[in-house]
C-alpha positions as CSV (number, residue, x, y, z in Angstrom):
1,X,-23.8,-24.9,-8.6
2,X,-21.7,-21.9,-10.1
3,X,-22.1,-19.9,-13.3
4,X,-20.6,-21.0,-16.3
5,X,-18.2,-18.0,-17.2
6,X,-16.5,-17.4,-20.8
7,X,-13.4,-15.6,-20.2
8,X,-12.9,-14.3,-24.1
9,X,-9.5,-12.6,-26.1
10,X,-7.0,-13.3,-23.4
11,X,-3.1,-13.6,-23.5
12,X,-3.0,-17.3,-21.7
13,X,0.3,-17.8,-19.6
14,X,-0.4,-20.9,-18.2
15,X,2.4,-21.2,-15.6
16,X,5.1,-22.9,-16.5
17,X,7.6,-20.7,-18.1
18,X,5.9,-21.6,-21.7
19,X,5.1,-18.5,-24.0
20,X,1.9,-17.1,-23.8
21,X,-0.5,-17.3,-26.1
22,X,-3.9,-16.0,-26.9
23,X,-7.0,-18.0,-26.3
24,X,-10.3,-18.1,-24.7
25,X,-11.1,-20.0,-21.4
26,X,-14.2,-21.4,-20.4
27,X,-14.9,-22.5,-16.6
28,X,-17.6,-24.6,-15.4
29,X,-18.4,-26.2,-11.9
30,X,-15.4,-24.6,-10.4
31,X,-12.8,-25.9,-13.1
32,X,-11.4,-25.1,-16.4
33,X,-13.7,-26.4,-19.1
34,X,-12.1,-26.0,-22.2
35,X,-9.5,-24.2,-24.1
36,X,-9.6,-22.7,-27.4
37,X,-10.3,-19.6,-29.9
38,X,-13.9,-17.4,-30.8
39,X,-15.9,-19.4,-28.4
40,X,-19.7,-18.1,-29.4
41,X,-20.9,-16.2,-26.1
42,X,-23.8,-18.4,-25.8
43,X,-21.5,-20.8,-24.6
44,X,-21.9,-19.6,-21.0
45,X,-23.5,-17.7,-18.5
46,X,-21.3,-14.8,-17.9
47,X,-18.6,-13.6,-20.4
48,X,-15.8,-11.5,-19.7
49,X,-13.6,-9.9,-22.5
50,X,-10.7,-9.8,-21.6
51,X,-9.4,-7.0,-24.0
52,X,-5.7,-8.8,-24.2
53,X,-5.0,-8.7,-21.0
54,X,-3.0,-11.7,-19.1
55,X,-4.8,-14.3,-18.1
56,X,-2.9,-16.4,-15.5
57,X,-2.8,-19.1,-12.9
58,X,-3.9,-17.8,-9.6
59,X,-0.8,-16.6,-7.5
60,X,0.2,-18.5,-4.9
61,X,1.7,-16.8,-1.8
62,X,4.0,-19.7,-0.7
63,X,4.7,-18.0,2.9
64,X,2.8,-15.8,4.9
65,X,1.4,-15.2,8.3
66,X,-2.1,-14.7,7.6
67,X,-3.3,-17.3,10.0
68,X,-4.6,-14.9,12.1
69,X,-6.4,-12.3,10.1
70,X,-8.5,-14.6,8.1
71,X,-10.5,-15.6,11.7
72,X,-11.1,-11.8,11.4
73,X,-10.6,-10.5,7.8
74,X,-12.2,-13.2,5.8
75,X,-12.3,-11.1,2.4
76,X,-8.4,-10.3,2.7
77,X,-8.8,-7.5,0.1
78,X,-5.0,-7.0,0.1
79,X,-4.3,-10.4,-1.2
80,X,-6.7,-10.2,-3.7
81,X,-6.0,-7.4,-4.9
82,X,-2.4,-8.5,-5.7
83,X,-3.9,-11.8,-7.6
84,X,-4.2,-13.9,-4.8
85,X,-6.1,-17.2,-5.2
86,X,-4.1,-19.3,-2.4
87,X,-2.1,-18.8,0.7
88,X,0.4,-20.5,2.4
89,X,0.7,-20.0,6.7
90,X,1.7,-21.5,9.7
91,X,5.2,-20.5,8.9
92,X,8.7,-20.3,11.0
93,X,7.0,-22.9,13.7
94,X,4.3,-20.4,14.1
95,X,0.5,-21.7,13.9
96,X,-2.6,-21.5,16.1
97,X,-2.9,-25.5,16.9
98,X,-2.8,-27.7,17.9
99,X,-3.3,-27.3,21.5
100,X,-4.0,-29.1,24.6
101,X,-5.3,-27.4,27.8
102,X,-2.2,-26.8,29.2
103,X,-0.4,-25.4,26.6
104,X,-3.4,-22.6,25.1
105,X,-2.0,-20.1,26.9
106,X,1.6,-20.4,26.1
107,X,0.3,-21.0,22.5
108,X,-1.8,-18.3,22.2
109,X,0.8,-15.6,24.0
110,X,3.4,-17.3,21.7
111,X,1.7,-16.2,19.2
112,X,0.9,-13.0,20.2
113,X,4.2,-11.9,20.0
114,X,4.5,-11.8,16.0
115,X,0.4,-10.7,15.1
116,X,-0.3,-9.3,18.0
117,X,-2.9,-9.8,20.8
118,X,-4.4,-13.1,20.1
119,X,-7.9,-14.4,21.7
120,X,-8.3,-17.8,23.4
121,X,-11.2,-18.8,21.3
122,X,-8.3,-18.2,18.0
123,X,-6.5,-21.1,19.5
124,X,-6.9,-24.2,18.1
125,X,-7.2,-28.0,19.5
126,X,-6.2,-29.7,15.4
127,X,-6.3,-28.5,11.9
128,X,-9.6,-29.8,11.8
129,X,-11.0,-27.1,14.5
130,X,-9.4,-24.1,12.1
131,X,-10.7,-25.8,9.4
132,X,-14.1,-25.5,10.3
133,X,-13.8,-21.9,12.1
134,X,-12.5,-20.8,8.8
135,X,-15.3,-22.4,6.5
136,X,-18.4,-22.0,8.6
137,X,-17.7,-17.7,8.6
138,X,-16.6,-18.6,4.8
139,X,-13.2,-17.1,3.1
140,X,-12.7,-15.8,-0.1
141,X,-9.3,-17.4,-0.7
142,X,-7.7,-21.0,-0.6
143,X,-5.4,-21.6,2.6
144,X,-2.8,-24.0,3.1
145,X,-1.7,-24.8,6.6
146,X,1.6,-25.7,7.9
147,X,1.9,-27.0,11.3
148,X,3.8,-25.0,13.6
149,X,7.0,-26.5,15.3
150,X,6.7,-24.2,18.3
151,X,3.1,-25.6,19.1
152,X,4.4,-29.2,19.5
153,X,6.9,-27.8,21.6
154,X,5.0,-26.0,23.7
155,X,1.9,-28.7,23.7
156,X,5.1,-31.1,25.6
157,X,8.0,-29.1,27.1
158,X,6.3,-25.4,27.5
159,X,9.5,-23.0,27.0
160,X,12.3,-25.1,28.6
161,X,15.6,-24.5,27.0
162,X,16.4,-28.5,27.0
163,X,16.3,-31.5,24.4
164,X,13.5,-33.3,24.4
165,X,13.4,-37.0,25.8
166,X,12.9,-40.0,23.4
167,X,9.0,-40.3,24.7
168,X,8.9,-36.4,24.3
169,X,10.0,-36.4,20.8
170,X,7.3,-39.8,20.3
171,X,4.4,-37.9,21.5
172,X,5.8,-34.6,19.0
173,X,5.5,-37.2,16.5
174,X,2.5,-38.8,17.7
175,X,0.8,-35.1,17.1
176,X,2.6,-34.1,14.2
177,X,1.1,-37.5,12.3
178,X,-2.6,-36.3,13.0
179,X,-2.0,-33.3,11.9
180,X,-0.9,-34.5,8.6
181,X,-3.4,-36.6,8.6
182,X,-6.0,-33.5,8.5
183,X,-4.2,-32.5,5.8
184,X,-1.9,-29.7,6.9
185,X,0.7,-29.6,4.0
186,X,3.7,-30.3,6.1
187,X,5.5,-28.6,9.4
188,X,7.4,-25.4,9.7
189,X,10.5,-25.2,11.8
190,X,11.3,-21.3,13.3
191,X,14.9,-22.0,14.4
192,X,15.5,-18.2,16.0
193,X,12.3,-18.5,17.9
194,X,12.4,-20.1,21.2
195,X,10.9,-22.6,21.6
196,X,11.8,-24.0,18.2
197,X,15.2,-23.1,18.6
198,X,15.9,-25.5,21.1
199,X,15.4,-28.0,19.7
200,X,18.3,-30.7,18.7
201,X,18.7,-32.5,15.7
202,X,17.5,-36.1,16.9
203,X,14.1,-33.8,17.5
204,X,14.2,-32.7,14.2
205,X,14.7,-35.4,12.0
206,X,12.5,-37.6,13.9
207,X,9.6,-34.9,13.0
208,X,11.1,-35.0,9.6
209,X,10.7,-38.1,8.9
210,X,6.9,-38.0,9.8
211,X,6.7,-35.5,7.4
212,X,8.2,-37.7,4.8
213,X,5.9,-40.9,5.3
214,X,3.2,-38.5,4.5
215,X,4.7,-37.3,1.5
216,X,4.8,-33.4,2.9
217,X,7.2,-30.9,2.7
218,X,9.4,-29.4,5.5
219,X,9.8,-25.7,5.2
220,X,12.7,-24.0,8.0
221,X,13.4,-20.3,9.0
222,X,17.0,-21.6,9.3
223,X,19.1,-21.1,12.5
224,X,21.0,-17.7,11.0
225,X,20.7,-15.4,7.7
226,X,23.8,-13.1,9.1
227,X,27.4,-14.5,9.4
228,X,26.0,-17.8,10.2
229,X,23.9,-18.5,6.6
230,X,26.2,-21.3,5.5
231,X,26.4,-23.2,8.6
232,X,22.9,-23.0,9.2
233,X,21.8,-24.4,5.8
234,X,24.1,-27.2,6.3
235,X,21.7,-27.6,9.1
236,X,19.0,-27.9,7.4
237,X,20.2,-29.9,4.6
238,X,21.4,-32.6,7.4
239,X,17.8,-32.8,8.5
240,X,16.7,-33.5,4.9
241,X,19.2,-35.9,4.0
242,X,18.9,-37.8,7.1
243,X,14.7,-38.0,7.1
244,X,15.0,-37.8,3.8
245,X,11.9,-34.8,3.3
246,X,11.5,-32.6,0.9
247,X,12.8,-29.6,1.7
248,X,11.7,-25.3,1.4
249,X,13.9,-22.7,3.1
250,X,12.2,-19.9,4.2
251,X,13.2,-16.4,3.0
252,X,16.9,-17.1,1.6
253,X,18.4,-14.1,2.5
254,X,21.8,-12.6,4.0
255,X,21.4,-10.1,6.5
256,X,23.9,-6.9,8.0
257,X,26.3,-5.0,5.4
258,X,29.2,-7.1,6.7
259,X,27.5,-10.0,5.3
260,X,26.6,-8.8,2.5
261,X,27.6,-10.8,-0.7
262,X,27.1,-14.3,0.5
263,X,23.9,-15.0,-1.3
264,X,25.9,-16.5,-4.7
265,X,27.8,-18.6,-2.6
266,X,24.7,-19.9,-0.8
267,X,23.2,-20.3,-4.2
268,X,26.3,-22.6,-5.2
269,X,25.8,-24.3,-2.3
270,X,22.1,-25.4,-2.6
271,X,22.6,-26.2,-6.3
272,X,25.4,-28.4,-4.9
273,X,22.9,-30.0,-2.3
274,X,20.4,-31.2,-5.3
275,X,23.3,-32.8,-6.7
276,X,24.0,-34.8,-3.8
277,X,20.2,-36.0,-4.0
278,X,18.7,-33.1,-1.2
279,X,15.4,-31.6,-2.4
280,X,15.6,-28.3,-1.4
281,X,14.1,-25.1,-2.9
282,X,13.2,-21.6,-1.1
283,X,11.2,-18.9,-1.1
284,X,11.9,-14.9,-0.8
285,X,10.0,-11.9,-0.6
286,X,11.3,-9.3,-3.3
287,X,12.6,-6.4,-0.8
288,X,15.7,-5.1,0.8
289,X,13.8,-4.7,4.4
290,X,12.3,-7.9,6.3
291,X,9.8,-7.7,9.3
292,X,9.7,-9.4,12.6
293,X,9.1,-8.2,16.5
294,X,10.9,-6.8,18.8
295,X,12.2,-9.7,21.0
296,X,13.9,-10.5,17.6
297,X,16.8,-8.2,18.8
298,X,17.7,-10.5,22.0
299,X,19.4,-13.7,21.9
300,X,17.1,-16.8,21.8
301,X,19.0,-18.0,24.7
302,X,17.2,-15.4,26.8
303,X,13.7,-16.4,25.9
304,X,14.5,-19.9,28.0
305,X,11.1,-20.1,30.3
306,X,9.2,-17.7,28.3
307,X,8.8,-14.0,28.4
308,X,8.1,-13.8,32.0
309,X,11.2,-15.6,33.0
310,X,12.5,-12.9,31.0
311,X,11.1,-10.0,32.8
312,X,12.1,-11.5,35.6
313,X,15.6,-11.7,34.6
314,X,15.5,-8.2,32.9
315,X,15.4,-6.8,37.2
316,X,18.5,-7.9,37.1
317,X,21.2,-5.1,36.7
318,X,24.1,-7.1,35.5
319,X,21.6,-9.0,33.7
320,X,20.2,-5.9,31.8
321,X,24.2,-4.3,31.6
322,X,25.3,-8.0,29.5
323,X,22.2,-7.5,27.2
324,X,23.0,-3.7,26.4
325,X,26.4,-4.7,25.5
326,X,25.4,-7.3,23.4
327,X,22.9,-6.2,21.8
328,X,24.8,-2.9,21.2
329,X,28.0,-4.4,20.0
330,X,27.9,-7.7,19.5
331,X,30.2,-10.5,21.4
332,X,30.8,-14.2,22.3
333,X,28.6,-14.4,25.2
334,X,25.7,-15.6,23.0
335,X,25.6,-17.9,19.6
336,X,24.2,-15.5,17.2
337,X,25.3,-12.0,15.8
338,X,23.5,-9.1,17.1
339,X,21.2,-7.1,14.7
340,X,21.6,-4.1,15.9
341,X,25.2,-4.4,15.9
342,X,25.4,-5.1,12.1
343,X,22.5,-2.6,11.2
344,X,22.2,0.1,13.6
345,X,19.3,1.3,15.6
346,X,18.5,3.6,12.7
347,X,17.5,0.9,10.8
348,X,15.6,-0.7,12.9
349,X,12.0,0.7,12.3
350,X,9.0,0.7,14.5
351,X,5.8,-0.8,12.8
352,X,2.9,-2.2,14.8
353,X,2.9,-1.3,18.7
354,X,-0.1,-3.0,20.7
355,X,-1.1,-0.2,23.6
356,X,-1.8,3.3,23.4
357,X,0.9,4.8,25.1
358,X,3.6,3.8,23.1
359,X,1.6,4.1,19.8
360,X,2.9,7.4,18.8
361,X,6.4,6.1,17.9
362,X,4.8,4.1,15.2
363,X,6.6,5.1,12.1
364,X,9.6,6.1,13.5
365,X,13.1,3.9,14.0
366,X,14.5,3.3,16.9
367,X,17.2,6.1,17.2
368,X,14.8,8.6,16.2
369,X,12.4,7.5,18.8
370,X,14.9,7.3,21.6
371,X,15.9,11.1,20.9
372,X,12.5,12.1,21.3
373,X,12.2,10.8,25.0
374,X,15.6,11.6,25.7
375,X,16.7,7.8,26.4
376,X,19.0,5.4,24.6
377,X,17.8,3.4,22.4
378,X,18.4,-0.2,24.4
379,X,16.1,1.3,27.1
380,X,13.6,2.3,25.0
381,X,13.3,-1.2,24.0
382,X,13.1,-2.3,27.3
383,X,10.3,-0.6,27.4
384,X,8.5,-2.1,24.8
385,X,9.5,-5.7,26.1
386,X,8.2,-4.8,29.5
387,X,5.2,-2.3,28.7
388,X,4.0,-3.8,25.0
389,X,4.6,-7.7,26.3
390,X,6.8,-8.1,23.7
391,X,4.5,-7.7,21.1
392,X,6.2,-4.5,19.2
393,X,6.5,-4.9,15.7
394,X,10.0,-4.0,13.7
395,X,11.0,-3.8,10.5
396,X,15.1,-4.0,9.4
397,X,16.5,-2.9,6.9
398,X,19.4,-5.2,6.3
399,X,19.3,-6.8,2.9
400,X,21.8,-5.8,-0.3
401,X,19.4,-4.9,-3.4
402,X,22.3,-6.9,-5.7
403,X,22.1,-10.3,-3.0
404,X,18.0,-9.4,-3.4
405,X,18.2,-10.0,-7.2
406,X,20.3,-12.9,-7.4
407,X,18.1,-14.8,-5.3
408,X,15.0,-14.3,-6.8
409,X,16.2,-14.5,-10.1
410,X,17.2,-18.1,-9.2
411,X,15.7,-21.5,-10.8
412,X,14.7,-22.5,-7.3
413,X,12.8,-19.2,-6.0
414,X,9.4,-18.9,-5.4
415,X,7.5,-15.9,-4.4
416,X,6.6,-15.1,-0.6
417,X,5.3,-12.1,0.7
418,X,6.1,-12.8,4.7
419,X,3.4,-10.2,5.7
420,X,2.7,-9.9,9.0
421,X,-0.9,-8.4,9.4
422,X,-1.5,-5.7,12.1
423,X,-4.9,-3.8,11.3
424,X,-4.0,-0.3,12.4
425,X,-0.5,-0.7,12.1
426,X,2.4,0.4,9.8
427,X,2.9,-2.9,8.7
428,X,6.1,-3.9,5.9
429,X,4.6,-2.8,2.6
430,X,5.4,-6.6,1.3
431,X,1.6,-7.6,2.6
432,X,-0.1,-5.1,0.1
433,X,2.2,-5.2,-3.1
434,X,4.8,-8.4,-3.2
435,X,2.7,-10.1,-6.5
436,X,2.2,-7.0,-8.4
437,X,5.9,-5.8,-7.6
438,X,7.2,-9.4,-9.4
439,X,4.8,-9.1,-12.1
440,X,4.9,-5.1,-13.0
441,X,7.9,-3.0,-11.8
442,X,10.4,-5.9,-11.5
443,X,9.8,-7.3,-14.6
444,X,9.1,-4.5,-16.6
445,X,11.0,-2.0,-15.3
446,X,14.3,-3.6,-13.7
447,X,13.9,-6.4,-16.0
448,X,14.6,-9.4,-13.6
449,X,12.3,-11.5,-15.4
450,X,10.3,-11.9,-18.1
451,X,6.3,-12.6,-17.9
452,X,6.2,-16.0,-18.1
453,X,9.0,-16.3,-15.9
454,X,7.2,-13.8,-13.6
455,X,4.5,-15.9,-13.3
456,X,5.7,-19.3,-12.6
457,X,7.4,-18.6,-9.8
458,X,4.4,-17.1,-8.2
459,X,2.6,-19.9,-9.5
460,X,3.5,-23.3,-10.6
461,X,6.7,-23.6,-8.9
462,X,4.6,-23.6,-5.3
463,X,1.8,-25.5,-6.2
464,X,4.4,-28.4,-7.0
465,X,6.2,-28.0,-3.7
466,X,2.8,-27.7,-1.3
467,X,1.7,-30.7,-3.8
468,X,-1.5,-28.5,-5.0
469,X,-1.3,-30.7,-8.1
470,X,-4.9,-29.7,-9.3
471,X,-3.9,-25.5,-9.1
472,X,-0.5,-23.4,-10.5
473,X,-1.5,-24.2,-14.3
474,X,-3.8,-23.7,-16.6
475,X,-5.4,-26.0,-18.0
476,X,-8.3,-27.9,-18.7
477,X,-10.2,-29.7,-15.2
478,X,-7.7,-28.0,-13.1
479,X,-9.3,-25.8,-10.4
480,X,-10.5,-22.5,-11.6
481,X,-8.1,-20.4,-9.5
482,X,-7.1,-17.7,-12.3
483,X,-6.3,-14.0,-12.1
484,X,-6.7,-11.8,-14.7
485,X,-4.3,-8.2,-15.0
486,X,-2.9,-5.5,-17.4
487,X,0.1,-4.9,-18.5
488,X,0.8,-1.8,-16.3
489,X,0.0,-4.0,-13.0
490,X,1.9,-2.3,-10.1
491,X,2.3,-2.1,-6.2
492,X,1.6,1.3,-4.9
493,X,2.5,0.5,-1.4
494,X,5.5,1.8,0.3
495,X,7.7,1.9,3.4
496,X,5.9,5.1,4.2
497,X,2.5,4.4,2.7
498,X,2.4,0.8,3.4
499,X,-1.4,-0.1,3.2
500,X,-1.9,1.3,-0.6
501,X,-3.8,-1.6,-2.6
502,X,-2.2,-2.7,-5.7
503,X,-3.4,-1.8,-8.9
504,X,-4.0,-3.7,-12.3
505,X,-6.2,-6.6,-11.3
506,X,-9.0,-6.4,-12.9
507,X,-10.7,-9.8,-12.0
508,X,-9.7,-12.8,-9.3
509,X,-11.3,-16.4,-9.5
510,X,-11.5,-18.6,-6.9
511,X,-12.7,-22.2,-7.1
512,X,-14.5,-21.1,-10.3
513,X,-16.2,-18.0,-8.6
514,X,-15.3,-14.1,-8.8
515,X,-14.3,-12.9,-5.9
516,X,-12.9,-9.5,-7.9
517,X,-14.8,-8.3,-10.7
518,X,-14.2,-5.2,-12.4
519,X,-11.6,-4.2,-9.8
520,X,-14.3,-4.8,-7.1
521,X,-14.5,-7.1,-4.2
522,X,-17.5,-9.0,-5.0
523,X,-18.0,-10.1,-1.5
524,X,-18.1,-13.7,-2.2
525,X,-16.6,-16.7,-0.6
526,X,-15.6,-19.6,-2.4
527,X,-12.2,-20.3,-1.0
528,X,-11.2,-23.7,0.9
529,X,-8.6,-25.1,3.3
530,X,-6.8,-27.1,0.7
């Protein structure tokens, strides 16, 4: 049974682009009562003025990698502090099920690599197991789960670098439909992370099309965002047209100053795919920096086996010398471009490192680091390969500010934070202020968008591809997921103070229940795998 709260004197943008207007809002049993002017307060329990402030949909954050930290954060202050109500993870083939005994270990090292060290006991037989790990502590916002590409993989070829068999790809599909089944909203495909990226296209579209018959949606960090963007949304768009799923590319981006300028192109080219009968949208996070680890900066094709294989191979001197030059400059020997080679180490930025004796270089990039201990940079990130597992944290700044604005002030953008939570770490400041940077400084100040056009796309526009069909609006009997800010909302987190909490959010409901009121965490828990 939950309070029924009066929400009085509001400007109501209700999520779809529409103008606002001003109203009052009454919400009972979890939902959106009524609509209307100069409700008397006696018509509920609890009244709120809202002293013209918006009132809006709860924001959606359509990717994220927050799987992790809501085992152990359940509260997530940061995300509701930005407006918050629902959260999309499980993204880029990354999620913590489903496992079966002989692939928890792979899974749960896998996974270490991008959040860090990861328990046995936060690995995850089905959906159904997270589900009820998450409920029974309680959680103070909505989740959404993808299923994770890499944990089929693993659950039924570990890390070989091979295409899978007919009765390999049937038994991925076999898992993949119970899953679904569970409810997860779809499957994630990570197609620069091994294992994920070796798979072949007879895998993929036969996963595809299980996510079609359940009506799902397929979401893909694609096989390349530097010189390779255009091939490697042809890629996807393939696998859409021949499983016929709905499609969302992951963080459309186009990365390394020598590729700068593509993003208009690729723009062209996915309006072109809707034409041809493709449903395809993407989402973005609204920086010029992205954030990833540190076995990002190696081929794929290296990761075949695993990271011990690699280790192994690393003893190798003419192993090691082929990787330096690569790495370093670039070349044919491997499929992809080499970050480093388009950005320089100097750009490459170290942000979460797992073990104390490394820790100190937190903060600094790469370059800088290296000078310190008198080493070159290449073998200073053999280091943390060898010493950290891996598991180092980076963030790159690679993206064009002019490429940035065009995609997000697409039709088909939806907004994305891609934090990857490290507690104790300098993580990207995207985790702490992506919603209010949309909603305040962007749209005030740079004038990308206006409000209402602010909103939907952290609202609406996800809800409608995760099919969330009773959130992103508002309106009567829809879920009472609503967020209510000032006009001077703003992110206060930066690249150098990267955990500062958003302000202007003045309350946050969930399900019909507060969990911010007054600018406080009310230390409630009303939020749901949905």
């Amino acid at each position: 049974m939950t309070d029924r709260t009066l929400i009085r004197s509001v400007r109501i943008i209700d999520g779809t682009g529409s103008p606002w207007y001003r109203g009052d809002v009454l919400i009972d049993e979890g939902h959106i009562s009524r609509i209307g002017t100069d409700f008397p307060r006696e018509a509920a329990d609890i009244v709120v003025e809202g002293a013209d402030r918006y009132l809006a949909p709860g924001f959606i954050d359509a990717h994220c990698h927050d799987d992790l930290i809501f085992l152990r954060e359940p509260d997530r202050p940061e995300k509701a502090f930005q407006g918050v109500t629902s959260i999309v993870v499980g993204n880029c083939s990354f999620s913590l099920y489903p496992a079966v005994d002989t692939s928890r270990e792979n899974l749960r090292r896998h996974f270490s690599g991008l959040l860090g060290h990861t328990e046995d006991r936060e690995i995850f037989d089905d959906l159904q197991s997270y589900r009820e790990r998450l409920e029974g502590q309680g959680i103070a916002l909505n989740l959404v789960s993808l299923v994770g590409h890499a944990a089929l993989r693993l659950a039924i070829l570990g890390h070989d670098r091979r295409h899978a068999s007919e009765s390999e790809i049937n038994t991925m599909c076999a898992m993949l439909d119970v899953q679904l089944s569970q409810g997860a909203a779809g499957l994630s495909l990570g197609l620069v992370y091994p294992p994920s990226a070796f798979a072949d296209m007879t895998e993929m579209v036969a996963l595809a099309g299980v996510v079609r018959r359940h009506g799902k949606v397929l979401a893909a960090h694609i096989r390349a965002y530097e010189a390779g963007l255009l091939p490697a949304m042809e890629e996807f768009a393939d696998i859409l047209r021949l499983s016929g799923a709905a499609g969302l590319l992951s963080h459309l981006q186009s990365a390394g100053r020598p590729n700068w300028g593509q993003i208009p192109v690729a723009l062209d080219r996915l309006e072109a795919m809707r034409q041809e009968g493709v449903d395809i949208s993407f989402d973005m996070y609204p920086y010029p920096a992205g954030s990833t680890w540190i076995l990002q900066l190696l081929p794929p094709a290296t990761m075949d086996g695993g990271l011990e294989a690699l280790k192994k191979r690393l003893e190798d001197e003419s192993f090691r010398e082929l990787l330096r030059r690569w790495v370093n400059q670039g070349g044919p020997e491997f499929d992809s471009q080499s970050k480093v080679s388009l950005i320089g180490w100097e750009n490459v930025q170290l942000s979460a490192i797992g073990i104390d004796a490394l820790k100190n270089f937190e903060g600094l990039d790469m370059q800088a680091a290296a000078e310190r201990v008198s080493v070159e940079p290449f073998d200073l990130m053999l280091r943390f390969i060898l010493e950290d597992d891996g598991q180092t944290g980076i963030i790159l700044f690679q993206l064009d500010e002019d490429d940035l604005k065009c995609a997000c002030c697409h039709r088909l953008y939806m907004a994305g934070s891609d934090g990857l939570p490290r507690p104790g770490s300098r993580p990207h400041p995207r985790a702490f202020g992506t919603f209010p940077r949309i909603a305040g400084p962007l749209r005030r100040d740079r004038k990308w968008f206006g409000i209402e056009d602010a909103v939907r796309r952290m609202t609406s526009v996800a809800a409608q591809r995760f099919s969330l069909l009773d959130r992103g609006v508002v309106r009567p009997r829809m879920a009472a997921d609503l967020v209510l800010f000032s006009d001077d909302i703003a992110d206060r987190a930066t690249f150098e103070r990267s955990t500062e909490m958003a302000t202007g959010i003045s309350h946050l409901w969930v399900n019909g229940r507060a969990v911010v009121a007054d600018g406080r965490l009310t230390g409630i828990r009303p939020g749901r795998v949905i």
